[in-house]
N, C-alpha and C positions, 0 to 999 in steps of 0.2 A: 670302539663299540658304542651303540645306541641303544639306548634302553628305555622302555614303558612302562611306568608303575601304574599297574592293574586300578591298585588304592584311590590314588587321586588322577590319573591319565598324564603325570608327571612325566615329560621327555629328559634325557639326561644320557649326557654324552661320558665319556671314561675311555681313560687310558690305558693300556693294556701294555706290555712288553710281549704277553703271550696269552693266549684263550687256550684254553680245552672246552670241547664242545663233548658234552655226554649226553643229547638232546634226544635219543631212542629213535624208534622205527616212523617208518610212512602205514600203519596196517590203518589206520582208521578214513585212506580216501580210498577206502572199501565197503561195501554196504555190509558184509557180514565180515565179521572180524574177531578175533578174543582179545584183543590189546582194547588198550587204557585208550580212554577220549581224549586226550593229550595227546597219544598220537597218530598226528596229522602228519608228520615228517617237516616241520617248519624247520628246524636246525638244518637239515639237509639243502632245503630250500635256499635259506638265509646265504648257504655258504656257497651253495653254486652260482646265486644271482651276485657274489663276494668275486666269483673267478676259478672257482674249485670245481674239477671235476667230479662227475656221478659216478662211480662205477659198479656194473652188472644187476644193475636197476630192473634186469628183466627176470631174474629171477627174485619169484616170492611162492614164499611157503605156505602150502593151504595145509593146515592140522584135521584130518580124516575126522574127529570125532566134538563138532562144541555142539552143546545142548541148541536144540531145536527151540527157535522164539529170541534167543537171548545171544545167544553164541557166547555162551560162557565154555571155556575150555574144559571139557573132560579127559581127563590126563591117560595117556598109554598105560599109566600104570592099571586101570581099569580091564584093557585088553592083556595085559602082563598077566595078570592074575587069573584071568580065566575067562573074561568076556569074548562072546560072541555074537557077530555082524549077522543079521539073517533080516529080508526081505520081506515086503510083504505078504509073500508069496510062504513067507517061513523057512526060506531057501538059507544055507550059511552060504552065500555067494565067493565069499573071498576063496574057496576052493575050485573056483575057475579060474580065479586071477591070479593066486600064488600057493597052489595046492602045498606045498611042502612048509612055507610061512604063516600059511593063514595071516590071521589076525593080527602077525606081528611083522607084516611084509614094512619095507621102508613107508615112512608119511605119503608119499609123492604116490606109491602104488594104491593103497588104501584109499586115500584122498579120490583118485581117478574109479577105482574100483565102486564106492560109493553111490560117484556122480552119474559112474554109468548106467546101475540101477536104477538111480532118481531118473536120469534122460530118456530110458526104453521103455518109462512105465512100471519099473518094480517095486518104486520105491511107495512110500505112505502119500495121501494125498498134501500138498503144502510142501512137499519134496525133502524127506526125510528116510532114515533107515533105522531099526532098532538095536542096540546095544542090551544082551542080554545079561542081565547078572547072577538071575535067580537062582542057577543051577550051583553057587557057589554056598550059597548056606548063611544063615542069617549072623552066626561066629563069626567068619571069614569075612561077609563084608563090613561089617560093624569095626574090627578088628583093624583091617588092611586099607579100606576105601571108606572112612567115617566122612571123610570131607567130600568125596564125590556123591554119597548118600544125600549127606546133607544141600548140597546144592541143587540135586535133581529133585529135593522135597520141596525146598524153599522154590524154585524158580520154576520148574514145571508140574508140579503137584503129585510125582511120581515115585514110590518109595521103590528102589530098584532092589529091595530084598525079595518085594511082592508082581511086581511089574517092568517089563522093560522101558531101558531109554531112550526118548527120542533126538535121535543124530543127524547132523549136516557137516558137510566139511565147511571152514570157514577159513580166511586169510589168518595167518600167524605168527609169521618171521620174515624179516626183509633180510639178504643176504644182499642185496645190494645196498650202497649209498655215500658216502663221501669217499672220494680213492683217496686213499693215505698208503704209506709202505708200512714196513714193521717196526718203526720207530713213533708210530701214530700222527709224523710228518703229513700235510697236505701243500698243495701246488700256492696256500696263501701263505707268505711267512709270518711263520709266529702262532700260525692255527696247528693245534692237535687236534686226532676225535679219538674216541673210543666207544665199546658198544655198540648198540645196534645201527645209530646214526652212520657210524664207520664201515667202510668195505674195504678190510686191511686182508680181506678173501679167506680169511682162517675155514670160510664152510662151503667153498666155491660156490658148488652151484643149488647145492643141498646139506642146510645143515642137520647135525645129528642130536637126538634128544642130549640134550643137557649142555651142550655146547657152546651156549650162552656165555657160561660165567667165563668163559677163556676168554672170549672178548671184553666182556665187564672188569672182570678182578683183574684180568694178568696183562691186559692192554691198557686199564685202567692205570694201572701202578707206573709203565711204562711212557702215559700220557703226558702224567704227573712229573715224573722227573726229568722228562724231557724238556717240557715246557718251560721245569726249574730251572734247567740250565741253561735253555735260550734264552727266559730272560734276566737272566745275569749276564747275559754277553752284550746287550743292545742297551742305546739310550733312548727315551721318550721321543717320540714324530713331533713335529709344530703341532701348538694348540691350535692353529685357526683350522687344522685340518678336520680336529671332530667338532667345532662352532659350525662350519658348514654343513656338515653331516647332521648335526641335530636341525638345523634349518630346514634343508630340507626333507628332514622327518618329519617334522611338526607340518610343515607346507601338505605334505601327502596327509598325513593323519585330519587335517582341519580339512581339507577339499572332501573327502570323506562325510564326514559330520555334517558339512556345510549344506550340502546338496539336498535338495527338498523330497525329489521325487525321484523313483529309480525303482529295479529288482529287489527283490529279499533276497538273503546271500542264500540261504539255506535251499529254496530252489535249484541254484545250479548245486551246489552241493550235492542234496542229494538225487540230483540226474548222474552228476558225475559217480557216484561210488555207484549208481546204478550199473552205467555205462561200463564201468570196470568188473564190478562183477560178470556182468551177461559178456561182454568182449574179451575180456584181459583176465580169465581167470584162470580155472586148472585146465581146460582145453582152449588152446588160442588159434586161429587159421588166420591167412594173410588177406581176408573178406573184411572179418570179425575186426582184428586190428586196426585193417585199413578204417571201417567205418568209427571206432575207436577215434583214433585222432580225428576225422572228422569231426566229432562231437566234441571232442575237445575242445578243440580249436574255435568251434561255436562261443562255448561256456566261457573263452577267453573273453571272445569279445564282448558278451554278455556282461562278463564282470567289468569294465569298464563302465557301467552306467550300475552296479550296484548302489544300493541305500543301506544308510543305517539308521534305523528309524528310532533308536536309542539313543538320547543328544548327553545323557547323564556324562557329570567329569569322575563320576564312583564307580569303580566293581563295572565296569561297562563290557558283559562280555560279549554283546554281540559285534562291538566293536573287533576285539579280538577274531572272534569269529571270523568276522569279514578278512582282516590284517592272515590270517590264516590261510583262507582258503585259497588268494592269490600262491601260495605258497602250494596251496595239493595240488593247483594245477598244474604246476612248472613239474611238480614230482610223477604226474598221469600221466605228461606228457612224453618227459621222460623213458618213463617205463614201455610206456608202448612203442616208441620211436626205436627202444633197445628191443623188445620182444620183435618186431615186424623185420626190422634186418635181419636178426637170428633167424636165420634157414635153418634149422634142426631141432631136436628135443637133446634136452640136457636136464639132468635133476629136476629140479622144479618146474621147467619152461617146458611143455609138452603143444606140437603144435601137430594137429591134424595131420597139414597137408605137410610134414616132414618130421613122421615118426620117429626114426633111427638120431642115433648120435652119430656125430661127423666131425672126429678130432682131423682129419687131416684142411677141413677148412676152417672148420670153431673152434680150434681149443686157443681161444685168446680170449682176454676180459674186452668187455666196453666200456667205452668212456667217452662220457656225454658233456658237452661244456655249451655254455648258454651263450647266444650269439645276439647281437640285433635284430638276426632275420629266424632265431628261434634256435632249438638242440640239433650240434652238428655230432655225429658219428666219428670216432675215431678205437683204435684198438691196440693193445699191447700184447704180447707173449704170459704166455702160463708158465712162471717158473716153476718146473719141477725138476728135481734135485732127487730124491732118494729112491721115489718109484714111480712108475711108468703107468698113467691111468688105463684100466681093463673094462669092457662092459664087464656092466651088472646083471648075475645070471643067479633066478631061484627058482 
């Protein structure tokens, strides 16, 4: 392993018998997103451009309700309790979309349900919907929703005892990303992952609220001892193996630095999370895609003549930055290269031009692995063992 101390831009090479990698999701090479600025998906990156395959990259979870301006998540439990989705129009919408669920239909319906108001013109101008609370009583929210009170006060100046909130659906859960099996095994030996970085498939193609912690806690535990026991089985590789490897880190890190003139990173950044949001989002067609990686593929070559106009050897984050963003490309790329094969709609992955689910040709994972000449497709079986998957009817 190679490692960059933030502190002093210190490279430093380590031996390892075994890695667990718990390095979280890819939501932030999205322009609206509720995850942490941390995550870019670099862990994921790190380990494909290692030799590890990506799998089911194309599905990502858009959460129907983060606060408008911010995309801070406003939790279901808001809609649990008794919120209601209504237009500008004043319309509750979601009783066309899932008349018997309403406002508690799955994320993936809600989310679409939303967008499709915002798309036809119903929604608020800036492309929003309101989240009602009022009718619940100043007890009940204080009581039950103090922390989503408090956020909608602080971050859009809206006491939702008195006023409704302003909603967008935004990106929130990667269900794809490093293929491991259920032993938190991947295709490098000695690499475990766990959590969101991980697509050990526990959510296939849609994960369910609260779902998380199985893959944190319970894959977490299992990363852990796994790892234990590998490396108790193995001896240490030759040292000139990681002298090399810090070499030419250090090589890439200083050509970086060195360069006088060049792009600001943050430019392709953010085109790219643009690009994914407007292309690769809750509605995707094989146009939108295709031009998707087009742009992509630009931003790749773009980055090659990046600058980093920060020479500091301290706390240097644009360096990071830059070291980053190479890393959301490989994961953009990715993704859309999995969404644009996918001929169907499945959980999260909703594609215009091929509404329906189609297990008799999709029900397989993807798995994307990085080549010379860029991400090749490949696929494996869905093992299912106790039941037989059925659409979804509400």
């Amino acid at each position: 392993m190679v490692g960059y101390n933030i502190a002093n831009s210190e490279i430093s090479g380590f031996q390892a018998r075994s890695v667990v990698f718990a390095t979280g999701g890819y939501g932030r090479i999205y322009r609206r997103s509720t995850n942490s600025v941390i995550n870019t998906g670099f862990g994921c990156a790190v380990a494909y451009r290692g030799g590890a395959a990506l799998e089911d990259m194309e599905f990502v979870q858009f959460h129907p309700t983060t606060l408008f301006g911010t995309n801070i998540l406003i939790t279901e439990g808001a809609r649990g309790e008794g919120g209601i989705l209504k237009n500008k129009n004043g319309e509750r919408f979601m009783e066309r979309y899932s008349p018997h669920s309403l406002e508690l239909a799955p994320r993936d319906i809600v989310a679409r349900a939303i967008q499709t108001e915002i798309n036809e013109g119903r929604g608020f101008e800036g492309g929003y919907v309101n989240l009602e609370l009022m009718h619940l009583g100043h007890e009940k929210i204080t009581e039950r929703l103090p922390g989503i009170r408090q956020i909608a006060m602080d971050f859009a100046s809206v006491d939702p005892i008195k006023d409704p909130i302003p909603v967008q659906p935004g990106q929130h859960y990667s269900m794809g990303g490093i293929a491991s099996d259920k032993n938190c095994e991947t295709a490098i030996s000695g690499l475990y992952v766990c959590g969101e970085c991980s697509c050990i498939s526990v959510h296939g193609a849609n994960r369910l609220g609260g779902n998380s912690l199985l893959e944190t806690i319970v894959f977490g535990k299992i990363a852990g001892e796994n790892a234990k026991y590998y490396a108790n089985t193995i001896a240490f590789e030759d040292q000139d193996i990681i002298e090399k490897a810090v070499e030419n880190e250090t090589k890439r890190i200083s050509g970086l630095l060195d360069k006088k003139e060049g792009e600001a990173f943050f430019t392709i950044r953010d085109e790219l999370r643009t690009v994914l949001d407007e292309k690769a989002g809750i509605f995707r067609d094989e146009r939108d895609l295709s031009l998707a990686l087009v742009k992509i593929r630009e931003l790749e070559s773009r980055f090659k003549n990046v600058t980093v106009r920060n020479k500091s050897a301290f706390f240097n984050q644009e360096l990071v930055n830059v070291i980053e963003l190479e890393g959301m490309l490989d994961i953009a790329h990715a993704i859309c290269t999995g969404a644009l094969a996918r001929k169907e709609s499945r959980g999260s992955h909703y594609r215009l031009d091929y509404p329906g689910r189609d297990d008799d040709n999709w029900l397989k994972h993807t798995l994307v692995t990085l080549t010379p000449d860029g991400p090749v497709i490949d696929y494996k079986p869905v093992n299912i063992m106790l039941h037989k998957p059925k659409p979804r009817e509400y």
